[in-house]
N, C-alpha and C positions, 0 to 999 in steps of 0.2 A: 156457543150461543145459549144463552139461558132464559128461560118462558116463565114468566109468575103466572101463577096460580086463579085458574078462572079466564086468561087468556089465550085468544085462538092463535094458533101454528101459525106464524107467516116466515114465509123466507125470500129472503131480495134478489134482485137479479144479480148480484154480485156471489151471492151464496150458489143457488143453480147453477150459474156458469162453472161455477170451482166446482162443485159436483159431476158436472157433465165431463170438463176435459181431466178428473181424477184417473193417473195412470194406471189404477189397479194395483194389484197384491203384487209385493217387492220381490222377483227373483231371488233364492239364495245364489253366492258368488261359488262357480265352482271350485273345488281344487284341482292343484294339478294331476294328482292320480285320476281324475275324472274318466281327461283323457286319452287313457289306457284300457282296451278291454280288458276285463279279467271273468273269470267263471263266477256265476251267479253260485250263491253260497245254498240255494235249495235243489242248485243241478243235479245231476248224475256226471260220474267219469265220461271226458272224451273216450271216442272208441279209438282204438287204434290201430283200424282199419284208414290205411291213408291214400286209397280209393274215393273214399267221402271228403268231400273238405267240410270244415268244422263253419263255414261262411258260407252255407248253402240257404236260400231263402225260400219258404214257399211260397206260394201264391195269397195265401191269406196272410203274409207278414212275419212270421212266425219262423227262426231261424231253425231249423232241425237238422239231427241227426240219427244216426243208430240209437235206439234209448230214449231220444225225445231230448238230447243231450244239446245244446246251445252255448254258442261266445255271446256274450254280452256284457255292454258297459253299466254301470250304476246304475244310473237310473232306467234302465233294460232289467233290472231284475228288483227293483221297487216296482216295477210294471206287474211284473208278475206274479207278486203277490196278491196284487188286485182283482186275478183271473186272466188276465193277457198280456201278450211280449207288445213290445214295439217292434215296428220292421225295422230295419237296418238303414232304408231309408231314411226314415225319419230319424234314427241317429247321427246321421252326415247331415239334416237339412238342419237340425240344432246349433251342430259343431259350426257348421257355417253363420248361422244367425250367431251368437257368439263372437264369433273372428269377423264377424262383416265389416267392422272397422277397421280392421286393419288389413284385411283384405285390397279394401276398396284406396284405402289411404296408398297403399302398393304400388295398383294397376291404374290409379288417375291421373299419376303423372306424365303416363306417355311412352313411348319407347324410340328408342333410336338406333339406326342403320347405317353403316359407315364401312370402311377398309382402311388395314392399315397395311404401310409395305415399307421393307427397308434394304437401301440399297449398297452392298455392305464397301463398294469400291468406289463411289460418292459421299460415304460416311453420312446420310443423307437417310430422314423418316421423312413416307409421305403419308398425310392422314387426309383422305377422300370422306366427308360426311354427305352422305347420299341425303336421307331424309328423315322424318319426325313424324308419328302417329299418333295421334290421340293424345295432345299435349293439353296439361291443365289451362282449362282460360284464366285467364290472368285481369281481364281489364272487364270492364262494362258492360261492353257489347258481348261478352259471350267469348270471345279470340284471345288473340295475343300478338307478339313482334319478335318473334323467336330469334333467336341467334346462338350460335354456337361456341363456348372458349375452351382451349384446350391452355395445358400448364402438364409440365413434366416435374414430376415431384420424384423425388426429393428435389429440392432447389426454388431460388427466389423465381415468386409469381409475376414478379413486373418481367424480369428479364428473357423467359422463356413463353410470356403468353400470345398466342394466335388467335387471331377471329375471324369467324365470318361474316358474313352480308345479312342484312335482317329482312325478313320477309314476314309484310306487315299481312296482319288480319288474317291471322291462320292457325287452325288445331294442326296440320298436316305439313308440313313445310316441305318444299324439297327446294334441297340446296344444290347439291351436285358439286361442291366446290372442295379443291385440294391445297392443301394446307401441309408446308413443307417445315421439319427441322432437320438445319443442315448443321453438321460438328458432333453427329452422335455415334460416341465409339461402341464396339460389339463388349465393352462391359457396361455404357450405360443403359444397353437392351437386355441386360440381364440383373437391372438392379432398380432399373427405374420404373416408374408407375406412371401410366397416360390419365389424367384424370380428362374428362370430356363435358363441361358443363350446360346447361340449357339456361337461357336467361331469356326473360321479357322485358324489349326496350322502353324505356318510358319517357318520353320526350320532358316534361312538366316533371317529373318526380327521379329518384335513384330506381336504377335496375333491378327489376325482381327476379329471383332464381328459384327457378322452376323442379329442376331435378339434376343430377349427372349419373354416372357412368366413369369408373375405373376398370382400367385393361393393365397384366401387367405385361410388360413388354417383353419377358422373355415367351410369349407365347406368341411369337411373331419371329418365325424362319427366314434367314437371310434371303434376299432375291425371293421372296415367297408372297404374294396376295393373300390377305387373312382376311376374311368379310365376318362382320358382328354384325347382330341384330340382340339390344339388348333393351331391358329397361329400366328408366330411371330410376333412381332413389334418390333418398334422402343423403344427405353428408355423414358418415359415420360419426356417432355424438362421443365427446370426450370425456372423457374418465373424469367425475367429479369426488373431489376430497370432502364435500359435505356429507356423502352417501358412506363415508366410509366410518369403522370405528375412530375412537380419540387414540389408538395406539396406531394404525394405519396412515392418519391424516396427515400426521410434520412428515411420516416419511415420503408421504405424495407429494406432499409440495417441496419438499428435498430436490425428489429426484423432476418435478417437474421446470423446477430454476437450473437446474445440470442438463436437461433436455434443453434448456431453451439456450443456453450459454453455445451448449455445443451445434445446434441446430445454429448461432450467430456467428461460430467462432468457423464454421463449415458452408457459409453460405457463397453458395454461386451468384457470380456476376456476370457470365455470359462465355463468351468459345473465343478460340484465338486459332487460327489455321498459319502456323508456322516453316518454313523448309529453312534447314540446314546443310550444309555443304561443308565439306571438308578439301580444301585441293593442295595436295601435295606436289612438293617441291620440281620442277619440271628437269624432264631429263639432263644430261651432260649435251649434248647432240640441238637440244631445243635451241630457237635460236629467237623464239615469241617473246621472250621475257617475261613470264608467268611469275606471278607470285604466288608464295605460299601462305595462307591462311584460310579463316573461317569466313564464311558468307551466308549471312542471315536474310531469308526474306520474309517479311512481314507481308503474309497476304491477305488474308481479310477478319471480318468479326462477324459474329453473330451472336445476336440475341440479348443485346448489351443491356444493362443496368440504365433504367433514364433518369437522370442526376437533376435534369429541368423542369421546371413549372407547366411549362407546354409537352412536356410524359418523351422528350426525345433526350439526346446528349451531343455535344460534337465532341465527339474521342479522338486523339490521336497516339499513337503509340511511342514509348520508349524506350531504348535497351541498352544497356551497361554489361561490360565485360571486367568481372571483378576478381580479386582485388586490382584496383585501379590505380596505380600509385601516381602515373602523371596526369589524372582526369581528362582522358583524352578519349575516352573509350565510349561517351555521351552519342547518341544517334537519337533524332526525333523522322517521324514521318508530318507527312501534312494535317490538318484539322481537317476535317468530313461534317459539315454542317448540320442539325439536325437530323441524327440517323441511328438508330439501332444496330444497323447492319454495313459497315462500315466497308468500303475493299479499297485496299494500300497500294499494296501491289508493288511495294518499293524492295528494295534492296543495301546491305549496309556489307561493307567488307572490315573484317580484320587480319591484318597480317604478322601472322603468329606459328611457330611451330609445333607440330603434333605434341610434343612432350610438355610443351609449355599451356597449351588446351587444355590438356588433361588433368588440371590442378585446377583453375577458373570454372568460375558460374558466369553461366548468362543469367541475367537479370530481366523480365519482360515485361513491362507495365503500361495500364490502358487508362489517362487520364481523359475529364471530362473541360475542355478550353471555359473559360470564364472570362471576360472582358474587366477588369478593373476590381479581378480580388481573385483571391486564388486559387487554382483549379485543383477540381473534385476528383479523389481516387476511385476508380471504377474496381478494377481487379487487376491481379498482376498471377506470374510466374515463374520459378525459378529453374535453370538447370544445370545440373553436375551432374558430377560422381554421389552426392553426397545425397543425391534426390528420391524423390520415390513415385513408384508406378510408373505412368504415363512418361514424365518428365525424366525421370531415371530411363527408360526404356529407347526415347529417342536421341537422348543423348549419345548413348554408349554405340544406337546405328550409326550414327556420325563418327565417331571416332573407329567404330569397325571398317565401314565401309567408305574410304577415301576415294574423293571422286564423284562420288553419288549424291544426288539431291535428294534428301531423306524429309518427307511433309508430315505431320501428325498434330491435330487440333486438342488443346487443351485447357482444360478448365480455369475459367477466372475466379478465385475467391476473393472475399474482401478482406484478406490478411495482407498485410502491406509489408512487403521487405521489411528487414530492419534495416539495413544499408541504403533505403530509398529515403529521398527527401521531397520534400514538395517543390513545386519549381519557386 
C-alpha cells in the first residue's frame, strides 16, 4: 500500500480484516534430533549417583539434580540462556501440539472389538465382530451406516469377502454378528492375514471407508477364542517409484509388473472340500461282488469367484482321470444356481487298479454354466504323484490308506489345466 505525500493514512476494511486474522511469526520446522533429549551444552556432568534420576522436576519447573545438572531438549537449553528452564511439562505439551495432527488423524477413526476362533476338525474360522466405538462420521447429520468386510489376503477379494448387517445412524455400532470361513487349512492360519474393514453405507452415492484392521492369523491358537479390541487405520500406502532415485525407479516398476504377474498367475478362486477312497479288491470268500477302484466325492465349495453380473456364479464341477485314452473318464455334477457356496454332495466311481492309480492325475475343475455361449473357468485342481503340498499330500493318503475315506479342502487357482478344454 503506498500513501502520497501530504495525504492522510486510510485503511479499508479489507486491509483490517487481513490484519486482524494475520497468523503471526512463522514457527521454525523442527528437526528430527529435536526430538531426542540431549545435555544442554552450558550443563555440568550427570552425577552418577543412580539413586537420583536425571528426570526429576521441581516444583518451580526446573529439572534438577546433584550439581544443578539437567536432561533437556533444545529448545530446554535455549531457555536457559535467557535465565530459565522449561518444565518438562511444557516439553510433552509442545511435542504434542506438534503431532496433534497426526495424533488425532489416528484416534478419529474409531476402534473396533471382535473374536476370532478356529476350529481346527471343521477346518472352519469364525470371526464374531462384537462392536465399533468412536467411528468417524461420515455423512451430514454427524453419524454414519457402518458395516463390516472382512477379505483374507493373500487371495482374490470377491471370492473370500464376508459382510455384515449395517446399522444405520451410528458412531457406536454393535453388531454382535458371526461371520464363518469354512476350507481353511492350519497353513492358511499361518500365512494369511485377516484384513477387517469399516465402511459407511451410502444409499445415493459409492461406499466410503472408514478405517480397517489387520490380524495375522497365526496369532490365533487352534480350538482357542482370541478377543481384539483394536483400532483403525488407515491402508498401508504403496511404495511409490516417483519418490525414488532415476537409478531405483525402472527397478521398481520391474519388480512391481513381476509382483503383479505373480500375484495373477497365484490368484485364488475359492475352496473345493474333496474325499477320496480307494477300495481294494474284495476278498476270495466275498461273495458281494465289490469292485475295485477309485471313488471320488465331490462335496461342496466355498467362497467361489462370481463370474455374473448379478456378483454370483452357477458352478458345477468337473473331473478327468488322465491320461485318458478312451474319454470315458468325463464326470459332471449338477449346476447350483446363483451361489458362491455351492454343496454337491455327489459321488463318481472309477474302477481301476492300485498300480494303475498310481501313475494317473485326477483332474478337478469348477466351471461357471452360461446359457448360449460358453461357460467361465472358475478354478480348478490337480492330483498325483507329480503334485505338490496339499494335493500331493491327499493324494499319497489315498493310495496309503485303502479303504479309508480320506477329505481335504483345496485351493482354487485361476491356472487352467493344460489338458482341460472348455466345454
Amino acid at each position: 500500500m503506498t500513501v502520497r505525500k501530504g495525504k492522510k493514512l486510510t485503511i479499508s476494511i479489507q486491509e483490517h480484516m487481513a490484519i486482524d486474522v494475520c497468523p503471526g511469526p512463522i514457527r521454525p520446522i523442527r528437526q528430527i534430533s529435536a526430538y531426542f533429549p540431549r545435555l544442554s551444552p552450558t550443563s555440568e556432568p550427570l552425577s552418577p549417583n543412580p539413586s537420583v534420576s536425571p528426570l526429576a522436576v521441581s516444583p518451580g519447573g526446573g529439572g534438577s539434580g546433584p550439581g544443578g545438572s539437567s536432561l533437556l531438549s533444545p529448545l530446554q537449553a535455549g531457555a536457559r540462556g535467557g535465565g530459565g528452564t522449561l518444565s518438562l511439562t511444557s516439553s510433552v505439551d509442545t511435542s504434542v501440539e506438534y503431532n496433534s495432527s497426526d495424533s488425532d488423524e489416528c484416534t478419529s477413526l474409531g476402534t473396533l472389538e471382535f473374536e476370532l476362533r478356529y476350529e481346527r476338525a471343521t477346518s472352519s474360522l469364525h470371526c464374531t465382530i462384537l462392536r465399533a466405538k468412536g467411528l468417524k462420521p461420515m455423512d451430514f447429520n454427524g453419524l454414519a451406516d457402518p458395516y463390516v468386510k472382512l477379505h483374507l489376503l493373500p487371495g482374490a477379494c470377491k471370492a473370500n469377502k464376508l459382510k455384515t448387517k449395517t446399522v444405520r445412524n451410528s458412531l457406536n455400532p454393535v453388531w454382535n454378528e458371526t461371520l464363518t470361513y469354512i476350507g481353511i487349512t492350519e497353513e492358511d492360519m499361518h500365512r494369511k492375514t485377516l484384513r477387517l474393514s469399516v465402511c459407511d453405507e451410502d444409499k445415493l452415492t459409492h461406499n466410503e471407508f472408514i478405517g480397517e484392521s489387520r490380524v495375522a492369523l497365526r496369532r490365533v491358537k487352534p480350538d482357542q477364542t482370541k478377543h481384539f479390541y483394536t483400532c483403525l487405520e488407515h491402508p498401508p500406502p504403496l511404495p511409490s517409484p516417483t519418490a525414488m532415485g532415476a537409478a531405483l525407479r525402472g527397478i521398481s516398476c520391474y519388480l512391481r509388473e513381476w509382483e503383479n504377474e505373480q500375484l495373477h498367475s497365484l490368484e485364488e478362486r475359492g475352496r473345493l472340500l474333496l474325499s477320496l477312497q480307494f477300495l481294494p479288491p474284495p476278498a476270495e470268500g466275498d461273495k458281494e461282488g465289490r469292485r475295485s477302484g477309485l471313488c471320488v466325492g465331490v462335496q461342496r465349495c466355498a467362497h467361489l469367484a462370481a463370474m455374473d453380473v448379478n456378483g454370483f456364479s452357477d458352478p458345477y464341477v468337473k473331473i478327468y482321470l488322465k491320461p485318458d485314452v478312451q474319454k470315458k473318464s468325463k464326470h459332471k455334477t449338477a449346476v447350483m444356481k446363483k451361489t458362491l457356496n455351492p454343496e454337491f454332495n455327489e459321488e463318481f466311481f472309477y474302477e481301476i487298479s492300485l498300480s494303475e492309480l498310481a501313475s494317473k492325475t485326477l483332474e478337478v475343475t469348477v466351471w461357471d454354466y452360461d446359457l448360449g455361449r460358453s461357460n467361465d473357468f472358475i478354478g480348478g485342481v490337480c492330483l498325483s504323484c507329480r503334485s505338490q503340498g496339499d494335493a500331493l499330500r491327499h493324494w499319497m493318503d489315498c493310495l496309503r490308506n485303502k479303504g479309508q475315506r480320506v477329505e481335504r479342502w483345496h485351493v482354487l487357482t485361476n491356472e487352467l489345466p493344460r489338458t482341460t478344454s472348455h466345454d
